[in-house]
N, C-alpha and C positions, 0 to 999 in steps of 0.2 A: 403102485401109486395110489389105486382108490383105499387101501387101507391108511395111507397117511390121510388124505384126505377125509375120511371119517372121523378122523380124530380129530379133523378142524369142524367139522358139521357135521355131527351125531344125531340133529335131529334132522336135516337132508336126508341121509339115511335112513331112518326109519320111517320117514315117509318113502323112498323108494319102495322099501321090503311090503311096506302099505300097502301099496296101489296095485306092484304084482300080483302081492299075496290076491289081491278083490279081481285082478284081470283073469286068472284062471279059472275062475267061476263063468267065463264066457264059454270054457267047453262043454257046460251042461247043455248048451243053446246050437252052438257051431265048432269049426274043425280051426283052432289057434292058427293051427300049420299054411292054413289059407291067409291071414293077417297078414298085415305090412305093419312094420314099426315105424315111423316119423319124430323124430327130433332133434335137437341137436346138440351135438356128438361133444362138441368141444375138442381139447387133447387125449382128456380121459374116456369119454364113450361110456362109463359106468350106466348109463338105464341100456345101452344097447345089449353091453357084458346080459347084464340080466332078461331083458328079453328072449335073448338067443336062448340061454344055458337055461332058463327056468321058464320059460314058455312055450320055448320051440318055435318062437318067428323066426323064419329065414331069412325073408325079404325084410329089409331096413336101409331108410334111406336117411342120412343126414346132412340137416342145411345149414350152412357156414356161412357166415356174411364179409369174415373177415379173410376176401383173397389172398391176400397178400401172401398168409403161412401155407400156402396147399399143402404144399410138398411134405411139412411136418405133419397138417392132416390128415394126409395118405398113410403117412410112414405110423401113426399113433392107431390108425385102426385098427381094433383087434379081429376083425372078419374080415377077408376080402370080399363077401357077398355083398357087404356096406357100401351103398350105391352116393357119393359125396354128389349134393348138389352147392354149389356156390352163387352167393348172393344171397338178398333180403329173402326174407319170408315172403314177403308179398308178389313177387316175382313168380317164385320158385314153387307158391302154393298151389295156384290155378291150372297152372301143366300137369306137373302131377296129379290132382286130385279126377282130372278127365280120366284116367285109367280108374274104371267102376271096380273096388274091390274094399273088403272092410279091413279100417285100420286102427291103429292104437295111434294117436298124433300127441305128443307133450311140447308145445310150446313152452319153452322153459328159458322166461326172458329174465334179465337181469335190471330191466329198466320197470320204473311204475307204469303202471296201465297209461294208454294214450291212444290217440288215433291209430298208430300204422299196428299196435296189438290189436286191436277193434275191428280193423279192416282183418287183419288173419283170420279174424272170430269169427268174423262173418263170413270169411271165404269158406271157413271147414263146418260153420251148419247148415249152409247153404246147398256142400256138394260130397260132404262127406255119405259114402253107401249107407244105407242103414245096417245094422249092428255095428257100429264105427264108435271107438271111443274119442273124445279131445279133453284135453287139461292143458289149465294153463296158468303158470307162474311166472305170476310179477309181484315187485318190492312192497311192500306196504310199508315203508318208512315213513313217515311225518317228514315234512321238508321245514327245513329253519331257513329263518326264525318264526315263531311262530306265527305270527302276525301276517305270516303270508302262506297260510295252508293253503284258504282259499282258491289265494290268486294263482297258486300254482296247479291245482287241479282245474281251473279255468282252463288255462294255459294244455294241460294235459290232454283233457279232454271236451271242451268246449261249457259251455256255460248250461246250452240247453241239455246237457246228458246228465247234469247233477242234479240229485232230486233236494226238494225244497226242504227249507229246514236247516243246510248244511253251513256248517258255519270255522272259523279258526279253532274252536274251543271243541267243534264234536267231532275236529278233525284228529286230536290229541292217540298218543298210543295204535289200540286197532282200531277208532273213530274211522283211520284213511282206509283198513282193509276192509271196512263196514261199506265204505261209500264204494269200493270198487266193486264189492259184491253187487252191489244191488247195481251198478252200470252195465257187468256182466249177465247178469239176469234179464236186463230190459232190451240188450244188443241181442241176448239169442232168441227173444220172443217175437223180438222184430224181425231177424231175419229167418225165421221160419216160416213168417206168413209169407216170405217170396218162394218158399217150396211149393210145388201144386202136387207130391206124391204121398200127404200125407203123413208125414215125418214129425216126429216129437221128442222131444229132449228129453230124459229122464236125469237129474242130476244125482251122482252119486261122493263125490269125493268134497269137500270143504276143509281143506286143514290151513291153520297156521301154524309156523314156526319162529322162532330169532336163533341163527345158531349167531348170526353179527348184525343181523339187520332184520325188521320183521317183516316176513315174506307170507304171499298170500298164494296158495294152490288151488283150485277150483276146477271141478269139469264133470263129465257125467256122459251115456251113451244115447246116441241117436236111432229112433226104431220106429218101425211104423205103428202106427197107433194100436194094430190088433196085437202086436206081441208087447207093448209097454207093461202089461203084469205079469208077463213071462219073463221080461227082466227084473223087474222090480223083484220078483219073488227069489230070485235066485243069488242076490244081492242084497240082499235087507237084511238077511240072519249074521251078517259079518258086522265086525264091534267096528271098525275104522270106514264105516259107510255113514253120511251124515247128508240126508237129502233135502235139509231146509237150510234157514237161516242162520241157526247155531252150529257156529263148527265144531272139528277137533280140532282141542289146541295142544299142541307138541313140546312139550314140557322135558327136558333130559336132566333125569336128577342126578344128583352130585354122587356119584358112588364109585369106591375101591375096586377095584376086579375080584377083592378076597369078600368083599360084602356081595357083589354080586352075583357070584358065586356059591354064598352062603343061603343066597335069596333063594338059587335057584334050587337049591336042597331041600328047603324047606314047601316048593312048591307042591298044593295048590294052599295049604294050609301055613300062611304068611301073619295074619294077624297081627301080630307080637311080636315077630322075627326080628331083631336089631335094636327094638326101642332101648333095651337095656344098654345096649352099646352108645348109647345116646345119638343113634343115625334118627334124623327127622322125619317124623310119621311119613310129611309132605314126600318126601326123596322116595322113602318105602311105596308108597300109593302109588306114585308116576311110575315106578319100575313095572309094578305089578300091572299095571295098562297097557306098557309098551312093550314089555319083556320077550314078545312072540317075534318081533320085530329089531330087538337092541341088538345093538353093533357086537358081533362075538368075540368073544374074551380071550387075547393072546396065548398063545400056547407057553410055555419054558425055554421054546425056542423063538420067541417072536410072531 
């Protein structure tokens, strides 16, 4: 199943293979094996599949909002170790996070940024252990018609959390994931001054994507202030690490399995590889950015 699904969201995946790829760089620091994974699983469980098999978390917990289908969410687990909690995030967040241990959390919503995201955000910098990662993705779609970007990030997130300046016309394209960033920046500076241990955010991940809709990812690890250049340093030399305001943007270019393939022959020395085929410089360049990461190329049997 997650290989069809890749082929509906190519660049969802490669933002997966991302973040892992940057989360194993936590064993230069600490023991993976001690981590707990958090998020939520869906039918498919694709970041768990990966946690397990290429991180070595054990412990993974995932929360469902939608009771109704249990039964199918038990039966779609691919671990029985997978501990299903049911119900909202915001419930489900604060019990759990009382058990002190460090975690990888993906909030991975489907909805635009709003209060009850906001409230989860502040639950996990609040009491997430330090060395603890969080991310978290919501839609950055532009809501129509235009004429009511504003009123509806009003509506989302209240009036006072927008910062000034913000308008229908700077809400256009990633205008809406511009303004979320900057609401997620100011929610976790705020709720850190209610930590008294210490604790800082280091932001490591900023990506956007559209595989159907433009989606915004964000998150970074919490540590006490004397190890913050012990991580920073151990995570800075990696290409899909982007710790300010400019993101990665997740670009999936148009290519053949036989060009990709051809691409991949030619690596590291690409330059010129395809132009004559007339494949667009554009297409060639995204490949060569993302290509550590792109979805792998069917075999003769599927």
């Amino acid at each position: 199943m997650p290989r069809v699904q890749y082929a509906f969201r190519p660049a969802k995946h490669i933002q997966r293979r991302m973040i892992v790829d940057a989360c194993r760089r936590i064993a230069f620091l600490a023991n993976l094996s001690d981590y707990e994974y958090v998020g939520f699983g869906g039918f498919e469980f694709v970041d768990f599949e990966l946690s397990h098999r290429e991180l070595g978390i054990g412990s993974m917990v995932s929360i469902e909002h939608n009771i109704v289908n249990k039964e199918r969410y038990q039966f779609n687990r691919p671990f029985g170790q997978i501990d299903m909690r049911f119900g909202r995030a915001s419930d489900v967040l604060p019990t759990l996070l009382d058990d002190a241990r460090p975690r990888i959390v993906w909030l991975d919503y489907t909805s635009r940024l709003n209060l009850d995201v906001l409230q989860d955000v502040g639950t996990c910098i609040r009491r997430l252990t330090p060395g603890s990662i969080i991310l978290i993705t919501v839609n950055a779609h532009p809501p129509t018609p235009a004429n009511t970007r504003r009123e509806n990030l009003v509506a989302d997130v209240t009036n006072e959390r927008i910062p000034a300046g913000v308008t229908d016309e700077s809400l256009a394209r990633w205008g809406w994931a511009a303004v979320q960033y900057a609401i997620l920046l100011a929610e976790v500076d705020w709720q850190l001054r209610l930590r008294t241990d210490g604790t800082v955010f280091e932001q490591l991940f900023h990506f956007r994507y559209n595989d159907d809709a433009y989606m915004l990812t964000w998150g970074g690890i919490v540590s006490p202030e004397g190890d913050r250049a012990k991580w920073r340093y151990i995570f800075d030399s990696l290409d899909q690490i982007r710790a300010g305001e400019d993101p990665l943007l997740i670009e999936v270019p148009v290519l053949t399995a036989k060009e990709v393939m051809y691409l991949n022959a030619q690596l590291p020395e690409v330059a010129s590889a395809l132009k004559e085929y007339g494949i667009p410089d554009r297409d060639r360049d995204a490949y060569l950015t993302l290509y550590r990461w792109y979805p792998p190329i069917p075999g003769p049997f599927g």
